[in-house]
C-alpha positions as CSV (number, residue, x, y, z in Angstrom):
1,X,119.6,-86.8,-119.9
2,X,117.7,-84.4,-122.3
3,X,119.6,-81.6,-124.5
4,X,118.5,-78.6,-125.2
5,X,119.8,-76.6,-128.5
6,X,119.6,-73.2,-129.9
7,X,117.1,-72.2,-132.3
8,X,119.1,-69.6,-133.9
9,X,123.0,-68.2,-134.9
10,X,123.8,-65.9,-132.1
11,X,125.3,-65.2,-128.8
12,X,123.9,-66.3,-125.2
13,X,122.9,-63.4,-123.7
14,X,122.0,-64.2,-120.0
15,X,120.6,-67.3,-117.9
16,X,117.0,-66.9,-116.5
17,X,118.1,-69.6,-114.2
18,X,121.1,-70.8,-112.4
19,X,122.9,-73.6,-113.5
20,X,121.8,-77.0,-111.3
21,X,118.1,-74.9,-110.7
22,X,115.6,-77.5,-111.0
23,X,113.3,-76.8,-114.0
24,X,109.5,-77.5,-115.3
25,X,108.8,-78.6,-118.7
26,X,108.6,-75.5,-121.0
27,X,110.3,-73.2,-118.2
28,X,112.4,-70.7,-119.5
29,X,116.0,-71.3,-119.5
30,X,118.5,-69.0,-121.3
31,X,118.3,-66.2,-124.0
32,X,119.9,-65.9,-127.7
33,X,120.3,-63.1,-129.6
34,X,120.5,-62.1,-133.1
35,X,120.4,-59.2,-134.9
36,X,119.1,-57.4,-131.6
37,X,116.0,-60.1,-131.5
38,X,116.1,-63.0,-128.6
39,X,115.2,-65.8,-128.6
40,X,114.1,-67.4,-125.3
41,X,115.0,-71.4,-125.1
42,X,113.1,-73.4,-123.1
43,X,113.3,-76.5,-121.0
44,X,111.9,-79.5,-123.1
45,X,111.4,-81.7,-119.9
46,X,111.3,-81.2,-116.3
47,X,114.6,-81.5,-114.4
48,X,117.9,-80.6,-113.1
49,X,119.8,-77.8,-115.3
50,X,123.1,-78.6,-116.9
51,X,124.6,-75.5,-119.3
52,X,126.9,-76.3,-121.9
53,X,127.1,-72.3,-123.3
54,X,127.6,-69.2,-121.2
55,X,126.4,-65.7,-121.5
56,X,129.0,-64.5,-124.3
57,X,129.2,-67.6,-126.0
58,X,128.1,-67.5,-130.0
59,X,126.4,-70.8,-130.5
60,X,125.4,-72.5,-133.7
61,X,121.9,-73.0,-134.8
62,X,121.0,-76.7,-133.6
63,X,124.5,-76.4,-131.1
64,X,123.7,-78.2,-127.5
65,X,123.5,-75.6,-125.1
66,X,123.2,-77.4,-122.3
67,X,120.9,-80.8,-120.6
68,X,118.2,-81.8,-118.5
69,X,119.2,-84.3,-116.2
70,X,115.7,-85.9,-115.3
71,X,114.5,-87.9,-112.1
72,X,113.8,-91.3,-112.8
């Protein structure tokens, strides 16, 4: 199991996936915004989604915002 964090202050502002989706490495996975600029996170591994943070959440920079559950 692989977090995933925020890169910035700010509030979830959508999914680009569904929670459970299986991902690729580097696929995108959620946006933050701040000060009307987002910030796209991106899967760090390849895997099954897990979200911690919803659209509407403010998250910390550094917070978990959700995990990779990899095959192994």
């Amino acid at each position: 199991m692989t977090p995933f964090e925020s890169p910035v202050d700010g509030d979830v502002t959508e999914w680009i996936v569904d929670d459970g989706t299986i991902v690729e490495k580097d696929q995108q996975l959620m946006r933050v915004e701040v000060m009307k600029i987002l910030y796209e996170v991106l899967a760090p591994c390849a895997g099954k989604v897990k979200f911690e943070a919803a659209p509407g959440d403010f998250v910390g920079q550094g917070q978990t915002l959700g995990y990779i559950l990899e095959d192994n």
